[in-house]
VEXKE-180908 format. One record per residue (C-alpha): chain; residue in three letters; y, z, x. Coordinates in steps of 0.25 Angstrom, whole numbers, plus 5000, padded with zeros to 4 digits. Last residue first. Layout:
BEGIN
+-----+------+------+------+------+
: mol : type :   c2 :   c3 :   c1 :
+-----+------+------+------+------+
:   A :  Ala :    Y :    Z :    X :
...
+-----+------+------+------+------+
! end
This chain:
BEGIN
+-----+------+------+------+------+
: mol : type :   c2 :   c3 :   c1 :
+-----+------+------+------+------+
:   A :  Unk : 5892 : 6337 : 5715 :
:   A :  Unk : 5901 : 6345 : 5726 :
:   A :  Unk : 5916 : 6351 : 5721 :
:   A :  Unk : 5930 : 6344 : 5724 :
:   A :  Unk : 5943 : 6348 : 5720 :
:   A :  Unk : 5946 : 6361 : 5727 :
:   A :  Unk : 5940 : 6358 : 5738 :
:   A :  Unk : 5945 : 6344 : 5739 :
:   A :  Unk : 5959 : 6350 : 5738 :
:   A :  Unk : 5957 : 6360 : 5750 :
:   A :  Unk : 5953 : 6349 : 5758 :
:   A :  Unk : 5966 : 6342 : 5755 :
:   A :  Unk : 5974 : 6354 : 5756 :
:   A :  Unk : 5968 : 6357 : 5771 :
:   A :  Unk : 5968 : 6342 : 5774 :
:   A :  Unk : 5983 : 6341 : 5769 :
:   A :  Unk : 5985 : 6353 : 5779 :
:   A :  Unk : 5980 : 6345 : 5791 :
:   A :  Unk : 5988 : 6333 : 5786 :
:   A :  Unk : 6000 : 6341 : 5788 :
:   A :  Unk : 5995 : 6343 : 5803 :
:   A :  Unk : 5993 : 6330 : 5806 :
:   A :  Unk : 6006 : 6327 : 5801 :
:   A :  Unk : 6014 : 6334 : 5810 :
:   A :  Unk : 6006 : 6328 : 5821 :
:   A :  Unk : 6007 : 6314 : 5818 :
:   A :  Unk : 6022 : 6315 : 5815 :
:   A :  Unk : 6025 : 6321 : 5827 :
:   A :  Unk : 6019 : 6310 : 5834 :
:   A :  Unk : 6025 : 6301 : 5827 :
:   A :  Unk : 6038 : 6305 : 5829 :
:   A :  Unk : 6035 : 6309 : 5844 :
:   A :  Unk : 6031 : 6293 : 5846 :
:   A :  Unk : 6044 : 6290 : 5839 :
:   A :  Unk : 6053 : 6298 : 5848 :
:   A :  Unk : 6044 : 6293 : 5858 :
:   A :  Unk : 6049 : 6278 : 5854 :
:   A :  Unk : 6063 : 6280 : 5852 :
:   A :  Unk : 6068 : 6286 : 5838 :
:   A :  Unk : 6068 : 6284 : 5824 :
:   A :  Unk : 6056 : 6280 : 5816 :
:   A :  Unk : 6057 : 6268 : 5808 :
:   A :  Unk : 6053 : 6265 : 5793 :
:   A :  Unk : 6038 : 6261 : 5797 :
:   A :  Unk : 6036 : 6272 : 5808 :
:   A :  Unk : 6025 : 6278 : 5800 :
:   A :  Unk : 6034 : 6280 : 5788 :
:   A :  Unk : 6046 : 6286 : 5793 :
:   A :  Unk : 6035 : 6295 : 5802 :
:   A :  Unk : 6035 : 6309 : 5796 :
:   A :  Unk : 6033 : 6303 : 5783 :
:   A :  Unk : 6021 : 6294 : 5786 :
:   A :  Unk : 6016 : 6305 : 5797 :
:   A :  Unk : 6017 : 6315 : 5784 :
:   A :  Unk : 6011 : 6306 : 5776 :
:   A :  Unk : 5999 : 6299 : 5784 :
:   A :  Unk : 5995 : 6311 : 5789 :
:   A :  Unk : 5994 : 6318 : 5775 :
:   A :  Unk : 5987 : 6307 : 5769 :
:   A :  Unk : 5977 : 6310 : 5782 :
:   A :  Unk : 5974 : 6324 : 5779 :
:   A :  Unk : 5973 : 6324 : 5767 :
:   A :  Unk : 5964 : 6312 : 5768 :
:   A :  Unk : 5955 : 6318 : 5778 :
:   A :  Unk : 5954 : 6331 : 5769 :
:   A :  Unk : 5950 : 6326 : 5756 :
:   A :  Unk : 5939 : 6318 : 5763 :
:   A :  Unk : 5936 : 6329 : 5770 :
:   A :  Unk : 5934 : 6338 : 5759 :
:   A :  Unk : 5924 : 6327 : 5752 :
:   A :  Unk : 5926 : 6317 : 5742 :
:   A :  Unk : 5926 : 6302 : 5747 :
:   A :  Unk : 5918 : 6296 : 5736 :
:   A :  Unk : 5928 : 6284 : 5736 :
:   A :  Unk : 5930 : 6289 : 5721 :
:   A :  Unk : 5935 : 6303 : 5729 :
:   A :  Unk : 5944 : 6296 : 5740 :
:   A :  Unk : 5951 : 6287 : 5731 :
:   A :  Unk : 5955 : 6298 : 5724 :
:   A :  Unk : 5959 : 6303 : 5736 :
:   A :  Unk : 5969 : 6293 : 5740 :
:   A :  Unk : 5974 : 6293 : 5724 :
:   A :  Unk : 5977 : 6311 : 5726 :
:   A :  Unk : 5981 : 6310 : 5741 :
:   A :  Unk : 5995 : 6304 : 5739 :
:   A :  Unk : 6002 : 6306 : 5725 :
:   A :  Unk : 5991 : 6318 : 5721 :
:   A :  Unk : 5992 : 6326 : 5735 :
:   A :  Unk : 6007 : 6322 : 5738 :
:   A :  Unk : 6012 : 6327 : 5725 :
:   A :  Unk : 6004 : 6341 : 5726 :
:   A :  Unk : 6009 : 6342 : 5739 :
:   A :  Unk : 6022 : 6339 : 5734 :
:   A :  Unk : 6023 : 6350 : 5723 :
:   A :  Unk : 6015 : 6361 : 5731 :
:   A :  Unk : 6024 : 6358 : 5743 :
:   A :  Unk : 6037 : 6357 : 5732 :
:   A :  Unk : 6030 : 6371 : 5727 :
:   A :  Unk : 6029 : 6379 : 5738 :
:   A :  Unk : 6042 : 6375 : 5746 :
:   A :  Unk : 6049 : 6381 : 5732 :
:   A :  Unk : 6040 : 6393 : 5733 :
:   A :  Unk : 6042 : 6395 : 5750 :
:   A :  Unk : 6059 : 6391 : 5747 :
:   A :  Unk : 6059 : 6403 : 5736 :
:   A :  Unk : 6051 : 6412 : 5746 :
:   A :  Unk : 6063 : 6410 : 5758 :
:   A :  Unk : 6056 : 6413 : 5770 :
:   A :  Unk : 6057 : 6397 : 5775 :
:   A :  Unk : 6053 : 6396 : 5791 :
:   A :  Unk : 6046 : 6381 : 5793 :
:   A :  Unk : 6033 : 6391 : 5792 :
:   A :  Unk : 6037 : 6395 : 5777 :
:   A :  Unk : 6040 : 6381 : 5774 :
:   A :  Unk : 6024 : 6375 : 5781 :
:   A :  Unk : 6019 : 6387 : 5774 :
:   A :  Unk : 6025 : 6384 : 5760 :
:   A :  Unk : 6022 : 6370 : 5762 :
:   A :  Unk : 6008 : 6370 : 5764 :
:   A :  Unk : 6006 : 6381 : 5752 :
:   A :  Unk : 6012 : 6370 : 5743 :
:   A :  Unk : 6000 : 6361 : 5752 :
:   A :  Unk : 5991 : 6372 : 5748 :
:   A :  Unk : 5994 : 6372 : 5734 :
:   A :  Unk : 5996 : 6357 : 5730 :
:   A :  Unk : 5982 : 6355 : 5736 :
:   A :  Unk : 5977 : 6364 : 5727 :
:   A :  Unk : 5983 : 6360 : 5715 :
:   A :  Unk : 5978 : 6346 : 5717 :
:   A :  Unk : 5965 : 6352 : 5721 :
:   A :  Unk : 5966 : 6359 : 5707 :
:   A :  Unk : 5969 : 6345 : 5701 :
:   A :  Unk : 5957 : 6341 : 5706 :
:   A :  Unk : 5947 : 6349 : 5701 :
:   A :  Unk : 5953 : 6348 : 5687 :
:   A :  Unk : 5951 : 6332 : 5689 :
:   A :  Unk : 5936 : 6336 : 5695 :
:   A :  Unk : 5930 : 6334 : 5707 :
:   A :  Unk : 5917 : 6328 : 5713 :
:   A :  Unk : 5911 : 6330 : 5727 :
:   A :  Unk : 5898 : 6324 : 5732 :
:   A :  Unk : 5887 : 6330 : 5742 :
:   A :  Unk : 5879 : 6320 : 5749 :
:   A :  Unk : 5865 : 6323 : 5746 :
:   A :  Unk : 5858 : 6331 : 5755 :
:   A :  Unk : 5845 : 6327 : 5763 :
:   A :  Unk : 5836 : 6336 : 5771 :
:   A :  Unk : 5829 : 6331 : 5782 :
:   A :  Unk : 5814 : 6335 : 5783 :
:   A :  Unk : 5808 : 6330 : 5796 :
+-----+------+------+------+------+
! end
């Protein structure tokens, strides 16, 4: 029986490579942004440019303060591939937005009874699934942009 036998691929980047994923991801979550303010019912352009540029500012911010040394870690790890960049967009996303949407995971107090609580968390959990399924998105994207096969 004749198997054929491929070498695992390999990804490298470059410093130039990676300051365009930077860019990138800065784009699409400022694009991000501008929908999630044009759905919330803003139709004033001047609000859309300056909704633009604080989600491209703070993106940009979140990405290189927050993903930029995990994923670092990541690469010299040997960890390189889309999913990789994926599956930690997506869960750095989660642990944020439930983080923020919980008073700190219930460690500074959440108000409320017990179901109130439960409906908190709950809310929370889903919310936040769904922002980590655009940070996969602009995390892939990213990969894409800085990683080529060796």
């Amino acid at each position: 029986m004749n198997e054929v036998t491929r070498a695992p691929c390999r990804y490298e980047t470059t410093l130039d490579r990676v300051g365009l994923a930077l860019a990138t991801g800065g784009g699409l979550g400022s694009l991000a942004v501008l929908l999630l303010v044009i759905a919330g019912g803003q139709r004033d352009p001047l609000q859309w440019l300056t909704a633009a540029a604080l989600g491209a500012l703070f993106t940009t911010l979140a990405i290189a303060a927050v993903g930029a040394p995990v994923w670092l870690a990541l690469h010299i790890a040997g960890y390189r591939r889309a999913w990789h960049a994926g599956a930690l967009g997506a869960a750095l996303a989660m642990i944020l937005f439930v983080a923020g949407q919980t008073q700190g995971f219930g460690l500074f107090g959440l108000p409320g009874d017990s179901d109130t609580v439960l409906f908190r968390w709950l809310s929370a959990l889903a919310t936040s699934a769904l922002l980590a399924a655009v940070a996969a998105g602009i995390a892939v994207a990213m990969w894409r942009v800085a990683y080529r096969p060796v």
